[in-house]
C-alpha positions in Angstrom: 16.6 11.5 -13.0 14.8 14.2 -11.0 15.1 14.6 -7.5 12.5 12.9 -6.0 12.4 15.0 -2.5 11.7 18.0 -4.9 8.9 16.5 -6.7 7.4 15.2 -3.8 7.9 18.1 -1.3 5.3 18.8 1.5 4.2 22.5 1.6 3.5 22.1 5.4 6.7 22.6 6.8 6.9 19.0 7.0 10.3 18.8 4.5 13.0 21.0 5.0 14.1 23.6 2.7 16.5 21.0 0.8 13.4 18.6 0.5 15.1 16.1 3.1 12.5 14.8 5.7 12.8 14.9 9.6 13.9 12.2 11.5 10.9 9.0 11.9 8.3 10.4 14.7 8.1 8.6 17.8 4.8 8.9 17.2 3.2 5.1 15.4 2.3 5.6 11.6 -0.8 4.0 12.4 -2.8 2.8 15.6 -5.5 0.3 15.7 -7.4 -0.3 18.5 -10.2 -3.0 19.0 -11.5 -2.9 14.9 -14.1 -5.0 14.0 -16.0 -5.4 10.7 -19.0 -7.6 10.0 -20.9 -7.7 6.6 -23.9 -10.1 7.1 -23.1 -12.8 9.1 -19.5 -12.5 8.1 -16.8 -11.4 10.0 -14.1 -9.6 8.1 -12.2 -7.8 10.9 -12.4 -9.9 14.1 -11.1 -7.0 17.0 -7.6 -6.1 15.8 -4.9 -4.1 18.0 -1.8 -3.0 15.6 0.6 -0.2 15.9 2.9 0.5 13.0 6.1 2.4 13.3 6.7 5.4 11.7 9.8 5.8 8.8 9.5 2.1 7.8 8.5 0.1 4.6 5.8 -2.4 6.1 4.1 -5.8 4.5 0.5 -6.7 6.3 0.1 -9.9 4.7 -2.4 -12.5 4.5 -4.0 -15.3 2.3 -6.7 -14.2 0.5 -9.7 -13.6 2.7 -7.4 -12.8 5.8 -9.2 -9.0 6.0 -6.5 -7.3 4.2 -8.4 -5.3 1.6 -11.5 -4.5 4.5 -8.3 -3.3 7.8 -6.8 -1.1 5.0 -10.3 0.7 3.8 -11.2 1.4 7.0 -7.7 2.6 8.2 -7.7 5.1 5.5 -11.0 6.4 5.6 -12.8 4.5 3.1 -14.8 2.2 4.7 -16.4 3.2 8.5 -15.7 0.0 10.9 -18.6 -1.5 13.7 -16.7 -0.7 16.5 -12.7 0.5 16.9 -10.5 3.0 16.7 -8.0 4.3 13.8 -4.9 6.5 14.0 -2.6 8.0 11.8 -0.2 10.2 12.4 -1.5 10.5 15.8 -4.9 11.8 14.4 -8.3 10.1 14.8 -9.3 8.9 11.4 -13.2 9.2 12.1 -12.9 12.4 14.0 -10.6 14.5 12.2 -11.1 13.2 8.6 -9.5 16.2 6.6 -6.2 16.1 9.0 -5.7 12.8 8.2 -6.8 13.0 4.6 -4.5 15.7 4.0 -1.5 13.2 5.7 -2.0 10.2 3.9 -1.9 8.6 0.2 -3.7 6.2 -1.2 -3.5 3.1 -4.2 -6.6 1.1 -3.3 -7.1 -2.3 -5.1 -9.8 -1.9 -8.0 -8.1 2.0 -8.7 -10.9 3.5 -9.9 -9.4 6.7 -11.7 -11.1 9.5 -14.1 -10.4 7.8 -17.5 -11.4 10.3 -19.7 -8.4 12.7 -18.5 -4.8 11.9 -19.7 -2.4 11.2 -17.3 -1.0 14.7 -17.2 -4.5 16.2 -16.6 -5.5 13.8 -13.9 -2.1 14.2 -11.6 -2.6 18.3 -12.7 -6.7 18.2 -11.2 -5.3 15.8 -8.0 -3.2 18.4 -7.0 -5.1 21.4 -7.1 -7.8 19.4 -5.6 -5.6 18.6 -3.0 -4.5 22.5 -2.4 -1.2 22.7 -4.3 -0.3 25.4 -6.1 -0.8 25.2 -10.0 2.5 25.8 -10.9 4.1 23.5 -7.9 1.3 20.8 -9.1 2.7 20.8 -12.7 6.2 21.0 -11.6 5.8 17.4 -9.3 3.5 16.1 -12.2 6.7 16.8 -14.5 9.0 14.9 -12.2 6.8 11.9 -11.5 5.5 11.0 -15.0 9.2 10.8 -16.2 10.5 9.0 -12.9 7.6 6.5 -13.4 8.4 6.4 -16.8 5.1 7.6 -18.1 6.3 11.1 -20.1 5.5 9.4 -22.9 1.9 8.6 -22.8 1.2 12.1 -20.1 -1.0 12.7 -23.4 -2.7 9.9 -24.0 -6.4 9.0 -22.1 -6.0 7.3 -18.6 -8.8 4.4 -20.3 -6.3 3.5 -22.7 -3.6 2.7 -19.9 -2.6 -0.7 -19.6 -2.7 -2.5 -16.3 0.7 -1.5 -15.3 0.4 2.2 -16.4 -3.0 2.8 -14.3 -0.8 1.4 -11.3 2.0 4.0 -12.0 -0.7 7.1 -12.6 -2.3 6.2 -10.0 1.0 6.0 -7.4 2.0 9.2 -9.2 -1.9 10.9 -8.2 -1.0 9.0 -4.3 2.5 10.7 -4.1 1.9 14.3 -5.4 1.2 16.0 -2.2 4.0 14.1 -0.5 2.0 11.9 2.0 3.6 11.3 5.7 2.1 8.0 5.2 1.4 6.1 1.7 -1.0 3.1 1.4 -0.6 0.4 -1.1 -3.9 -2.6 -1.7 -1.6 -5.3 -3.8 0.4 -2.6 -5.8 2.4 -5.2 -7.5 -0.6 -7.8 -9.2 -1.1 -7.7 -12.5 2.1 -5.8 -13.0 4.4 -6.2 -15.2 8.5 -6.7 -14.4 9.5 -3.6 -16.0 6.9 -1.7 -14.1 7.3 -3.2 -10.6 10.7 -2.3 -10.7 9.7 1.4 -11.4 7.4 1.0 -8.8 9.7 -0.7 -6.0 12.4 2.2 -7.1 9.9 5.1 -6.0 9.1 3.3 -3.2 12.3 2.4 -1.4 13.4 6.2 -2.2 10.2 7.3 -0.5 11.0 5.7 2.8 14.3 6.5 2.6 13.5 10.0 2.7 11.3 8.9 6.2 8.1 8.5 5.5 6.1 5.4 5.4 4.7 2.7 3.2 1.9 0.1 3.9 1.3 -2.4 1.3 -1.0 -5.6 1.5 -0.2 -8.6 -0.4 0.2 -12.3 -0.7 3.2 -12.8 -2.4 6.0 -14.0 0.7 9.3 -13.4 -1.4 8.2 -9.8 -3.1 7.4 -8.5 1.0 10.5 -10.3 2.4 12.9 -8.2 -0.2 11.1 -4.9 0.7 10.1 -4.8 3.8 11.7 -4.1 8.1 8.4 -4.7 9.5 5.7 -7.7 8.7 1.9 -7.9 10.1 0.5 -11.5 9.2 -3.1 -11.3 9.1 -5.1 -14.5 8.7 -9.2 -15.1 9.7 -9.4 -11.2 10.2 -7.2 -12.1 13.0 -3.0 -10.9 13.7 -1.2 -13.7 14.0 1.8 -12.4 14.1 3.7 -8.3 14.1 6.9 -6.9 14.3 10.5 -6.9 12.6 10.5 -8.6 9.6 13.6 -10.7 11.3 11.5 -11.4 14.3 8.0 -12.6 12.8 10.6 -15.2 10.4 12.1 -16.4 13.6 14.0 -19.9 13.3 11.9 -20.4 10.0 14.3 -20.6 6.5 12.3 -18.2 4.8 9.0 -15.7 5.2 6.9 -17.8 3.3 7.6 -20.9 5.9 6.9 -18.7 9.0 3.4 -17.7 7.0 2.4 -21.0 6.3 3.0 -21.9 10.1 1.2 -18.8 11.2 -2.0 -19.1 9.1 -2.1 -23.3 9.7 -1.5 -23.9 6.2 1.6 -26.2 6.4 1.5 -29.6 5.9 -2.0 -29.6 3.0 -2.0 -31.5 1.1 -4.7 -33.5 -2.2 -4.3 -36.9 -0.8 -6.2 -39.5 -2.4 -9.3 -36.8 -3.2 -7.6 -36.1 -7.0 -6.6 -39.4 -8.0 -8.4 -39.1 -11.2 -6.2 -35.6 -12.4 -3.5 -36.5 -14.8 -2.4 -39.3 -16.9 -4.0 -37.5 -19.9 -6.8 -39.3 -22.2 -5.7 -42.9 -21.5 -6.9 -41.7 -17.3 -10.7 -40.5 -18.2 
């Protein structure tokens, strides 16, 4: 298997010579302060404060509505908040956009990717457009297509990927320029086993190297195995951050802390479906 230090390699100075990556900055990954976001007369993002360590593999979960999908586009430049401010990297996201561009990779949720390339093209035209020398470009786009298991179809049209190959291009296209800082919307839905093993294999060697991942998602026992550091997100409200060990407390598992967190334990039907089940004999 290639080395994946070589095939992601910064050309900033920010990797060594042997591809290994400095020790974590003291410096947060990420810093949120006061981020709000309204659409209508719905509040999204309800004043957040967060600060994200640097050099760790990081879970901001939520139910679905919690603000997930709306904190993450406007920490990464996508989507400009009402009021607050971003960091990353120790760089203001709205004031120094092509710094932090430069710094950070992203897998949004809904990937929207240029279909009518094959995979080879579209991780060869991300790289130049993000600066990279042609020949370095093709030599990382070599080493992720057959680490993500994808050397096979590097020919064949990104529209005719399959849910779990558009994922993996589009990591790969996320991961060429060797990000200090990678985001992930729900990386893992739709995917399927074989894939989001690939995946989780890039992605624990990634952080090991000392950079960072932030994905979002809703699934308690997939964050629990990957993650050091949890932020629970509910009502665009945080609930709870910090050590993965910490924000689980006395509770047996993640997914018990999260249900106590977002005031979901103890739901349940009642009497209000007494009617479902029993088959034809019930109607």
């Amino acid at each position: 298997m290639p080395d994946q230090g070589d095939a992601a390699g910064r050309t900033d100075g920010a990797a060594g010579a042997d591809g290994a990556r400095p020790a974590p900055s003291a410096v947060p990954a990420v810093r949120v302060e006061g981020l709000w976001k309204r659409f209508g007369e719905q509040v999204a993002v309800s004043g957040i404060d967060l600060e994200l360590p640097a050099g760790q593999f990081i879970g901001l979960v939520g139910p679905n509505g919690a603000g997930k999908t709306t904190t993450l586009s406007m920490v990464t430049g996508l989507l400009r908040p009402d009021m607050g401010r971003v960091f990353v990297a120790g760089h203001d996201v709205w004031a120094d956009p092509a710094e932090v561009k430069s710094r950070i990779g992203v897998l949004p949720e809904g990937l929207r990717l240029f279909e009518r390339l094959s995979g080879r093209e579209l991780l060869g035209y991300m790289g130049r457009l993000r600066g990279l020398p042609g020949e370095e470009t093709d030599k990382r786009a070599t080493q992720l297509l057959d680490v993500l298991d994808l050397a096979g179809s590097q020919n064949k049209l990104v529209v005719d990927y399959s849910t779990g190959m558009r994922k993996k291009i589009g990591l790969a296209a996320a991961l060429l320029h060797n990000p200090e800082v990678l985001f992930l919307d729900e990386p893992f839905e739709g995917v399927d086993p074989v894939s989001a093993q690939t995946i989780r294999g890039v992605l624990e060697r990634y952080t090991a190297s000392g950079a960072t991942v932030v994905f979002s998602s809703h699934v308690m026992e997939l964050v629990e195995s990957l993650c050091d550091w949890v932020a629970v997100m509910a009502a665009g409200r945080i609930r709870a951050a910090g050590p993965l060990a910490d924000v689980r407390g006395e509770a047996p598992s993640l997914q018990a802390a999260f249900l106590e967190l977002v005031g979901a334990r103890g739901r349940d039907s009642g009497d209000s479906l007494e009617w479902l089940g029993g088959g034809a004999a019930a109607r």
